[in-house]
C-alpha positions in Angstrom: 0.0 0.0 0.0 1.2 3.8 -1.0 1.0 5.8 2.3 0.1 9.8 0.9 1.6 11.8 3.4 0.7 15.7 3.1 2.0 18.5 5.3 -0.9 20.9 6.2 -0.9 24.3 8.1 -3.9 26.5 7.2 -4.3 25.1 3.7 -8.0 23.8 4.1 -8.8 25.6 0.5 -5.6 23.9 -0.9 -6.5 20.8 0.2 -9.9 20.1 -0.9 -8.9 19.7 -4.5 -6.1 17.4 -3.6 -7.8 15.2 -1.8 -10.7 14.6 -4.4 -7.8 13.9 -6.8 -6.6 10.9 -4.8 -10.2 9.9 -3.5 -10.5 9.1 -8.0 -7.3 7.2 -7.8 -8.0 4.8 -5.1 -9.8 2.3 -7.0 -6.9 1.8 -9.0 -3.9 1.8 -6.2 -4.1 1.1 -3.2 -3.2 4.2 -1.3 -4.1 5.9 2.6 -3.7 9.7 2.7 -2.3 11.2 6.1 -2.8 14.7 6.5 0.0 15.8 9.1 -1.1 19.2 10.4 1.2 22.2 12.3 -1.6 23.6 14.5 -3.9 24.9 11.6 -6.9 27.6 12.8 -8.5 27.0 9.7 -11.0 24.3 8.5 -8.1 22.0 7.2 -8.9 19.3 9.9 -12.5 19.7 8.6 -11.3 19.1 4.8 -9.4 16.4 6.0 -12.0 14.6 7.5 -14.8 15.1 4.5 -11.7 13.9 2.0 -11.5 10.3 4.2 -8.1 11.4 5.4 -6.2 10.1 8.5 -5.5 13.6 10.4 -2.1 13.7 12.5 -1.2 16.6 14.8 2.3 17.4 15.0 4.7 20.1 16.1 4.8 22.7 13.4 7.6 22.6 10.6 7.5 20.2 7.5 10.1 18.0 8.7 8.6 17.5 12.2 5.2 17.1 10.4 6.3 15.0 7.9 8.4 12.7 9.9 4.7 12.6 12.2 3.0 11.4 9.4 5.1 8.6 8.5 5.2 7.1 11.8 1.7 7.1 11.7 1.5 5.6 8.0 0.4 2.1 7.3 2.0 2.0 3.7 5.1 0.1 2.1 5.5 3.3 0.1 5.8 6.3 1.0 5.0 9.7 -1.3 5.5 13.1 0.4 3.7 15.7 -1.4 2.8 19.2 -0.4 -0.9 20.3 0.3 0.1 23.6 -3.0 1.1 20.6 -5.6 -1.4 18.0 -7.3 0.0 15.4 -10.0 -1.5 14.9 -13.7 -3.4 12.2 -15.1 -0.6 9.6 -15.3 1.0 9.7 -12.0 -0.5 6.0 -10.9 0.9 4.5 -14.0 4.5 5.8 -13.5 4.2 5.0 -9.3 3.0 1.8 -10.1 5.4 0.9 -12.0 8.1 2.6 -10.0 6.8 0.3 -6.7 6.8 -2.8 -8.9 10.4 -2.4 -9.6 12.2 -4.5 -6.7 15.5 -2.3 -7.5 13.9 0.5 -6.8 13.6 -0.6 -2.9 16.7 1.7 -2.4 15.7 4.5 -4.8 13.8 7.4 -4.4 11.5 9.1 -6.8 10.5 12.8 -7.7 8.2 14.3 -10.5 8.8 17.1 -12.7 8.1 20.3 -11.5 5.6 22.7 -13.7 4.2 26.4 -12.2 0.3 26.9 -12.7 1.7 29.9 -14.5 1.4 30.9 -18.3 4.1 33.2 -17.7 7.1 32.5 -20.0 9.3 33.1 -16.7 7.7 30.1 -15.2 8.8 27.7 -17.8 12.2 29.6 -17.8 12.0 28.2 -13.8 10.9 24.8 -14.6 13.9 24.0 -16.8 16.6 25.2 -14.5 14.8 22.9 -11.8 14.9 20.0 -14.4 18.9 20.9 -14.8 19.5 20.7 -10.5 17.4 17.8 -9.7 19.0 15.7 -12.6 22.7 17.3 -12.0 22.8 18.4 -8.6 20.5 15.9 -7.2 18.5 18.3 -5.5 14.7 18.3 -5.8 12.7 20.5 -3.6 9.9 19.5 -1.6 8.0 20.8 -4.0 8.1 17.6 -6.7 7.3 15.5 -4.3 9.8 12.4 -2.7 8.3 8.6 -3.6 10.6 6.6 -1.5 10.4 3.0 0.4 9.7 2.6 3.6 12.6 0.8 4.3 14.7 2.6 2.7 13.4 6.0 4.6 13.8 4.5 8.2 17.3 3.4 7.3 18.5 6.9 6.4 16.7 8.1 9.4 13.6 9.8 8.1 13.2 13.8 7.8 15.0 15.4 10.7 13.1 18.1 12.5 15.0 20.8 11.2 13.2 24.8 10.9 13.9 24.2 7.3 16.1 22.5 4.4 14.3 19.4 5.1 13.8 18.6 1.7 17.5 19.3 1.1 18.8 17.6 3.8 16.9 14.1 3.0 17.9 13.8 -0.5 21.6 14.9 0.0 21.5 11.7 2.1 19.5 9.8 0.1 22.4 10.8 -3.1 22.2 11.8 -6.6 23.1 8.5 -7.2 19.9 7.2 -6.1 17.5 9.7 -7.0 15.1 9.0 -10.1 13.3 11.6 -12.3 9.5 10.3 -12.4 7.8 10.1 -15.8 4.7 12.3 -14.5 4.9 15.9 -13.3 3.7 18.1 -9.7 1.9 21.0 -10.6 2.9 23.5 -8.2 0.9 26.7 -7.2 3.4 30.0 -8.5 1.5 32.1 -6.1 4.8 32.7 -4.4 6.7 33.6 -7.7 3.9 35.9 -8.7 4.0 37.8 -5.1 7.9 37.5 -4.4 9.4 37.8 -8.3 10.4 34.9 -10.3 14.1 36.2 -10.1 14.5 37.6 -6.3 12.8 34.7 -5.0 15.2 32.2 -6.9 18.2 34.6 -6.0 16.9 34.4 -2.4 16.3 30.5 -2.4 20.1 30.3 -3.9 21.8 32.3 -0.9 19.8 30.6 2.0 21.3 27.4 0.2 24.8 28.8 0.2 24.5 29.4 3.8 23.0 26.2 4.8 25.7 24.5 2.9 28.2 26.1 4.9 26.4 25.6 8.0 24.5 28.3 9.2 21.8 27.1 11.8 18.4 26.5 10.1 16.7 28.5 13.1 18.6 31.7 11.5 17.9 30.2 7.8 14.4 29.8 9.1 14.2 33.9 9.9 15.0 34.9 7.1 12.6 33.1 4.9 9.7 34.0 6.7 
C-alpha cells in the first residue's frame, strides 16, 4: 500500500482539490492519505475529514510534520507531497510501476516540476529545476519524494530541522539514487507571482549557500519568513 503523506498548516482551501484527486485514484492503487497538520486555525482538519483522510497533529515545521506522518503511515511506500502541488493524469501508471520495480527498494523518486503559470518566466524556472534535480541531485519538496519505507527509516527519516528538510533528506539519500518520475507536480506559483520569479530564486540560492556552509536552520528559518 502507498501511504500519501501531506504536510498541512492552514491550507484547508488547498486541500480540498487534492484530496478529491486521490479519492479518484484509489480504486486503481491502493493508497491511505495522512494529512499531518502544524496547529492549523482554519477548517483544514475539517477538509481532512470530508476527503477520508487520517488527520495527525504534530509540532509545526514540515520536517517534524512530515516525519509525524510517516510514523503514523500504514504503507510500504511512502509519497510526500505538499498540500500547494497536485499530479497529472498519469501519475499512478508511473508509481506503479516505479513500486513494482524491486530495484527501486533503495531509490527514491521525484516528479517534474511545472508552475500553474502561463508566464514565459515560469517555464524559464521549470527547466533550470529540471537541470538541479538531474545534475545536482537536488529536488525540492515541492516535486514530491516517492521513496520506500525501508529505505526512509534506514537513512533516518526527515529530521526536525526549521527548514532545508527537503535538502537535507535527498543529499543523504544521493544523486546517485534519485530517479526523475515520468509524470509531473503541478505546483501553485502564487509565491513567484507575489515575491518575483528572479528575487525569490536569488533568495532560495543564498539561504542554500548558507546552509551548505552551515549556518543554523533556526537563522535560515528567519530569514525566509
Amino acid at each position: 500500500m502507498l501511504s500519501v503523506i501531506i504536510p498541512t498548516l492552514n491550507a484547508g482551501d488547498l486541500l480540498k482539490p487534492l484530496l478529491e484527486s486521490f479519492s479518484q485514484a484509489r480504486g486503481l492503487l491502493p493508497c491511505e492519505i495522512i494529512v499531518a497538520d502544524g496547529g492549523s486555525t482554519d477548517n483544514t482538519y475539517f477538509v481532512a475529514s470530508q476527503g477520508d483522510a487520517i488527520f495527525v497533529e504534530a509540532q509545526r515545521g514540515r520536517g517534524r510534520q512530515m516525519s509525524a506522518g510517516a510514523e503514523a503511515a500504514a504503507g510500504d511506500w511512502l509519497l510526500f507531497l505538499h498540500a500547494d502541488t497536485h499530479l497529472n493524469a498519469n501519475w499512478i501508471a508511473v508509481v506503479t510501476a516505479f513500486i513494482a520495480d524491486a530495484t527501486n527498494q533503495r531509490r527514491a523518486g521525484y516528479f517534474r516540476l511545472a508552475l500553474d503559470d502561463d508566464n514565459r518566466a515560469a517555464r524559464v524556472l521549470e527547466r533550470i529545476v529540471a537541470w538541479r534535480s538531474r545534475f545536482l541531485g537536488l529536488p525540492y519538496g515541492d516535486q514530491g519524494l516517492l521513496i520506500s519505507r525501508e529505505m526512509y527509516e534506514s537513512l533516518g527519516g526527515f529530521k526536525g530541522v526549521a527548514l532545508m528538510e527537503d535538502v537535507d533528506i535527498v543529499r543523504r539519500i544521493g544523486r546517485a539514487h534519485l530517479v526523475p518520475l515520468a509524470a509531473t507536480a503541478i505546483t501553485s506559483a502564487a509565491k513567484y507571482r507575489r515575491d518575483g520569479y528572479v528575487l525569490r530564486p536569488i533568495c532560495n540560492l543564498l539561504l542554500l549557500g548558507l546552509y551548505r556552509v552551515g549556518v543554523p536552520t533556526r537563522f535560515l528559518y528567519s530569514i525566509y519568513r
